[in-house]
KENURO-794345 format. One line per 4 residues: number of its first residue (from 1); for each residue x, y, z of N, C-alpha, C. Coordinates in nm, 3 decimals. Atoms other than C-alpha are relative to their C-alpha. Layout:
<pts>
NUM = X:Y:Z:X:Y:Z:X:Y:Z; ...
</pts>
This chain:
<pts>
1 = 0.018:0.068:0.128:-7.133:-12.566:-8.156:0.122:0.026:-0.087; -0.088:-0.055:0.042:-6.869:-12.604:-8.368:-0.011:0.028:-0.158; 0.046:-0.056:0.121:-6.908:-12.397:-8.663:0.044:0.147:-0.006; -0.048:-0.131:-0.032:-6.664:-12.141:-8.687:-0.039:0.062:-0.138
5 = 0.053:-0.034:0.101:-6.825:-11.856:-8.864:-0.021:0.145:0.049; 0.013:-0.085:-0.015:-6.925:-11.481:-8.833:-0.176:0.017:0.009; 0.107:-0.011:0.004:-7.270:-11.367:-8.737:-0.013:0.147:0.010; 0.039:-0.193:0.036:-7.335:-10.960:-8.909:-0.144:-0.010:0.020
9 = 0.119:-0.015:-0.046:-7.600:-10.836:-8.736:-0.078:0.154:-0.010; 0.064:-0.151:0.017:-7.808:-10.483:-8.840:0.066:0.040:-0.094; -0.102:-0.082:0.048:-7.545:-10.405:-9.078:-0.077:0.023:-0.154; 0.044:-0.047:0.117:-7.643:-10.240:-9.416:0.045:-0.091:-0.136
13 = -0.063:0.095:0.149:-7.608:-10.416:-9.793:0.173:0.054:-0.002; -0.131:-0.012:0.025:-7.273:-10.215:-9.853:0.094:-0.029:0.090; -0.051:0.046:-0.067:-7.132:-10.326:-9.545:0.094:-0.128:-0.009; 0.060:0.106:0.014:-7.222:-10.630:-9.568:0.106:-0.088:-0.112
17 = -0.124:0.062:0.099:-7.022:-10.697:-9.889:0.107:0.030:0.029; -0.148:-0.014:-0.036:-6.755:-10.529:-9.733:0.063:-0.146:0.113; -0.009:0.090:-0.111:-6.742:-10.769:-9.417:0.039:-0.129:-0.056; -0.043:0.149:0.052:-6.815:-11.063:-9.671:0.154:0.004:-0.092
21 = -0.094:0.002:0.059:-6.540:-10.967:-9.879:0.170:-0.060:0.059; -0.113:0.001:-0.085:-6.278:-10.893:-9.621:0.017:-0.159:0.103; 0.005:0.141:-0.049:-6.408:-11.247:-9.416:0.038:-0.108:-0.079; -0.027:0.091:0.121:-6.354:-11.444:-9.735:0.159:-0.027:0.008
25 = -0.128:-0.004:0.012:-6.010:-11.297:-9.768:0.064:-0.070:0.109; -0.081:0.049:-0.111:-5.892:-11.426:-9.411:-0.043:-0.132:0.034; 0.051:0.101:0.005:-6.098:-11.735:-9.486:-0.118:-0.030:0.089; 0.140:-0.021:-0.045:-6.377:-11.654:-9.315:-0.145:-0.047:-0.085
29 = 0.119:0.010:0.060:-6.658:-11.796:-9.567:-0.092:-0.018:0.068; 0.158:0.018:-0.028:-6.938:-11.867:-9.370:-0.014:0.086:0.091; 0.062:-0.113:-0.022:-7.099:-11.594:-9.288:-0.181:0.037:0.018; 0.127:0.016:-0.009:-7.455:-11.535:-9.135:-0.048:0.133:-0.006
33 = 0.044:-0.084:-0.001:-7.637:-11.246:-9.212:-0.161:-0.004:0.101; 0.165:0.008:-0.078:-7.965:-11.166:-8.945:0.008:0.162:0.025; 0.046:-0.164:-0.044:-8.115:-10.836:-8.856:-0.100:-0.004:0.151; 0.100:-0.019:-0.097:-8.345:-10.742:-8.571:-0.137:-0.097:-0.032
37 = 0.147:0.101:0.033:-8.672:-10.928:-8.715:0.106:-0.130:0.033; -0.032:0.124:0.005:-8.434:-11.233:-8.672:-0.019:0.005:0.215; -0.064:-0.017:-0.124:-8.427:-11.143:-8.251:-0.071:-0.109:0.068; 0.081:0.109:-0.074:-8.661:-11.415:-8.121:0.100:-0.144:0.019
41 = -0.060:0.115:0.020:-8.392:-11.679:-8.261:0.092:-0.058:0.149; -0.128:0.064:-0.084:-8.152:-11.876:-8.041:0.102:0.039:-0.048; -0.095:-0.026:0.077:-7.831:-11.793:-8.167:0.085:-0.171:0.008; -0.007:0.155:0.078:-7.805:-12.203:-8.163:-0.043:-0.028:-0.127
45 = 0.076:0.029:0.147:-8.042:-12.186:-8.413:0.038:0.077:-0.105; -0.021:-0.134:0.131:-7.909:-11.894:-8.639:0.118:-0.136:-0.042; -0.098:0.111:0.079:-7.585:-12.176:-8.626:-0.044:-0.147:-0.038; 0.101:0.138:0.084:-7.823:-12.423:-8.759:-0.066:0.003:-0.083
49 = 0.033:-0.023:0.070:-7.931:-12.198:-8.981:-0.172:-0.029:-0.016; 0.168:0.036:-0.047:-8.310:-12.247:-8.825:-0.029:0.138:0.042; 0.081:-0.129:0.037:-8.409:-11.853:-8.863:-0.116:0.031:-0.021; 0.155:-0.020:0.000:-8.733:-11.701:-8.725:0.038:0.137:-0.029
53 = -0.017:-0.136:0.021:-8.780:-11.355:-8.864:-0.161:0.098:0.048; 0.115:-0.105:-0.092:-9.122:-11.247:-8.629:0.048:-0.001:0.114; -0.066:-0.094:-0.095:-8.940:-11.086:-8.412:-0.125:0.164:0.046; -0.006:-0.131:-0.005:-9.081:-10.737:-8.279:-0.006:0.088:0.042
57 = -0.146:-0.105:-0.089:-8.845:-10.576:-8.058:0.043:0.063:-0.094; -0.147:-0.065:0.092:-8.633:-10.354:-8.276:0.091:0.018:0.102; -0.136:-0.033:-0.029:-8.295:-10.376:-8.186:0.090:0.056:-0.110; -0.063:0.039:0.157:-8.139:-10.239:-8.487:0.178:0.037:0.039
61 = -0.136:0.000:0.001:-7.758:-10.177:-8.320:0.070:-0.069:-0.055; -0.063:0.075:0.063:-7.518:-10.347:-8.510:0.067:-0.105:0.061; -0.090:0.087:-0.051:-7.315:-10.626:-8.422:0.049:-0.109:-0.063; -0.094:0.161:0.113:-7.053:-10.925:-8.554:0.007:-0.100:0.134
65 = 0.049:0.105:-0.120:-7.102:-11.204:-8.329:0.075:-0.103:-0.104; -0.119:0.111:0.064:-6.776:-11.472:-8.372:-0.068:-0.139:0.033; 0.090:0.095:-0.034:-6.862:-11.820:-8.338:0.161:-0.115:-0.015; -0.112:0.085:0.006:-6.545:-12.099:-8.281:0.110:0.027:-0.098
69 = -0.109:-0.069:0.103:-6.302:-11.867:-8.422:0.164:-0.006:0.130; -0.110:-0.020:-0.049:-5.937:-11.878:-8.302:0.029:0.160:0.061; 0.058:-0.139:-0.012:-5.918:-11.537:-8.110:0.139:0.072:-0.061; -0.088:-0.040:0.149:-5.612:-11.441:-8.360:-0.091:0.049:-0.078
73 = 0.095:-0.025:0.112:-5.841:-11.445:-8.593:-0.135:0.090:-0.012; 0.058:-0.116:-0.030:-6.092:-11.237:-8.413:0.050:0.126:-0.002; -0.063:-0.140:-0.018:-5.849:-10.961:-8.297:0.037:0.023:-0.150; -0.009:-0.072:0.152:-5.756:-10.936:-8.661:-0.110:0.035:-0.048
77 = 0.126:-0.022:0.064:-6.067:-10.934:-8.799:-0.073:0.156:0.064; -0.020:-0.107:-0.068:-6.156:-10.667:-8.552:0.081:0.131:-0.086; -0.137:-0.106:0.022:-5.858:-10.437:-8.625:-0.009:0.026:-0.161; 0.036:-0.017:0.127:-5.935:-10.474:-9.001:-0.091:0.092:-0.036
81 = 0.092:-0.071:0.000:-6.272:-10.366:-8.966:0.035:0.171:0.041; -0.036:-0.157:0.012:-6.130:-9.992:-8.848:0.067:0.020:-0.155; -0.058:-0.064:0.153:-5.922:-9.983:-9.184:-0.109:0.004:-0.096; 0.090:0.043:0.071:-6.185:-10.089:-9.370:-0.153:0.120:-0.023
85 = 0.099:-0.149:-0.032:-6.372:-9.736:-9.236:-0.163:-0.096:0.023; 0.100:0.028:-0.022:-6.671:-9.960:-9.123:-0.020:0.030:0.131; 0.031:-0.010:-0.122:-6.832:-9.799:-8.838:-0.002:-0.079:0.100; -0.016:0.106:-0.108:-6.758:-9.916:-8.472:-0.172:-0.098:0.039
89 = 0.088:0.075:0.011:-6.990:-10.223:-8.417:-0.004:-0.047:0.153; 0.066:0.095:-0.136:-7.106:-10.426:-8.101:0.109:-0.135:-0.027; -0.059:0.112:0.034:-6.891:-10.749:-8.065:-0.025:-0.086:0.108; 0.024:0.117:-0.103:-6.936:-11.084:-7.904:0.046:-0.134:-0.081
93 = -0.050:0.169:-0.013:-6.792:-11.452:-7.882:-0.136:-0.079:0.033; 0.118:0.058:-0.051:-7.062:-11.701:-7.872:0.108:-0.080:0.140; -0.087:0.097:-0.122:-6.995:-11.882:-7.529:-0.107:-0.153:0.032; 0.117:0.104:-0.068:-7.173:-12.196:-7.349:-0.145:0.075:0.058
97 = 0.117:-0.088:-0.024:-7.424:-11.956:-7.214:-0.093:0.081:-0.086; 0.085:-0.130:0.133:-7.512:-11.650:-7.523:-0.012:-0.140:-0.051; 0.072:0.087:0.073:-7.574:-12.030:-7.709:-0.091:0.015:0.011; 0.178:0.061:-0.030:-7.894:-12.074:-7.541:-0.053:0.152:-0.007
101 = 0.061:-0.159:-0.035:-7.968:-11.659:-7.555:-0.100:0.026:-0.149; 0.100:-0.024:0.102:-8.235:-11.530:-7.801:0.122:0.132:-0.069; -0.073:-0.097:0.030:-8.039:-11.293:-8.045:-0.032:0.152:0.103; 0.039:-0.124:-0.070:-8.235:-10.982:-7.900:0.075:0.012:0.141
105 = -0.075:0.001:-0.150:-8.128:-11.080:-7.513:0.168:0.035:-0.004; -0.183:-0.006:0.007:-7.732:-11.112:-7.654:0.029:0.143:-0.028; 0.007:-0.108:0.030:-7.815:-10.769:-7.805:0.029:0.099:0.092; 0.062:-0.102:-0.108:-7.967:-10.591:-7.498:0.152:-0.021:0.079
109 = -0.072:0.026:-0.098:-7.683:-10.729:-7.252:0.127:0.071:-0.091; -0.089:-0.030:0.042:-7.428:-10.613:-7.527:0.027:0.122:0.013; 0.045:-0.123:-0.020:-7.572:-10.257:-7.534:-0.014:0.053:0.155; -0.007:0.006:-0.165:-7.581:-10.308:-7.121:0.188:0.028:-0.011
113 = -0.154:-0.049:-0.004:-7.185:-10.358:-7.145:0.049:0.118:-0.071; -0.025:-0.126:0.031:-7.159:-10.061:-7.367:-0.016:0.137:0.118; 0.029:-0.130:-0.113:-7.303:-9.819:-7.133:0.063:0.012:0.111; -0.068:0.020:-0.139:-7.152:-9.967:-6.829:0.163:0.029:-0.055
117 = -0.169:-0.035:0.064:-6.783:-9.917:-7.049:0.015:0.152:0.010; -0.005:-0.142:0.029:-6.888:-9.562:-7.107:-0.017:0.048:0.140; 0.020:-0.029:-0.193:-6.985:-9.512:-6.724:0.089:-0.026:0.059; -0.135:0.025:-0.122:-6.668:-9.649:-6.572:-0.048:-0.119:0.064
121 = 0.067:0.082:-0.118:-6.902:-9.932:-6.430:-0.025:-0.136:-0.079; 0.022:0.095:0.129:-6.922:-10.304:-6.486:-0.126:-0.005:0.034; 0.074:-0.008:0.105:-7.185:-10.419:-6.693:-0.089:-0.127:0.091; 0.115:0.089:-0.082:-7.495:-10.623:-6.493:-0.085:-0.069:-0.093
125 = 0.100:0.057:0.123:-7.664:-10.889:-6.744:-0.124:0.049:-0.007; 0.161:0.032:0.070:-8.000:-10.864:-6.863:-0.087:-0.079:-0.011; 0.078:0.130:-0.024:-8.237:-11.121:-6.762:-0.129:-0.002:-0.118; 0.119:0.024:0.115:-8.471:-11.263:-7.050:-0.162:0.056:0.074
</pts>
């Protein structure tokens, strides 16, 4: 979908304004805020702004989830976020595939590649 935009996910109010602040600055305005109660969604639908919040899985790991961003503009954005002293986060590109994924599933599989990074081992999806 094209709708380049940022999707902060678990992240706290003061964050939050930090992220929007610093996204603004690099022209980043649109900006989606969802949390765990949002995890049932499509992440089609979060970029359609069609948000279910009975969710209830808790996932509450954090994550910024890019969405038709130039990946310039990711790796900066990225690399900012360390100056910026905002704790390390979860990251993901929406692709043709995480479209159709329920936030929670993009979550779990993200938290799958974490572990498998920290293990030395790659990272085996997560089937809905």
């Amino acid at each position: 979908m094209s709708r380049p935009c940022i999707i902060i996910c678990n992240f706290n109010d003061k964050e939050v304004k930090l992220l929007k602040t610093y996204g603004s600055m690099m022209g980043l305005k649109d900006q989606i805020r969802v949390n765990w109660t949002n995890g049932n969604t499509l992440i089609k639908d979060i970029l359609e702004d069609n948000i279910s919040s009975e969710c209830e899985e808790e996932i509450r790991d954090r994550a910024i989830i890019f969405n038709d961003l130039p990946n310039m503009k990711v790796s900066m954005f990225i690399d900012n976020m360390k100056k910026m002293r905002i704790a390390p986060a979860m990251k993901a590109i929406v692709t043709e595939t995480s479209i159709n994924w329920t936030l929670s599933h993009l979550l779990k599989n993200l938290i799958e590649e974490r572990k498998a990074e920290r293990q030395g081992r790659e990272a085996k999806h997560v089937e809905e």
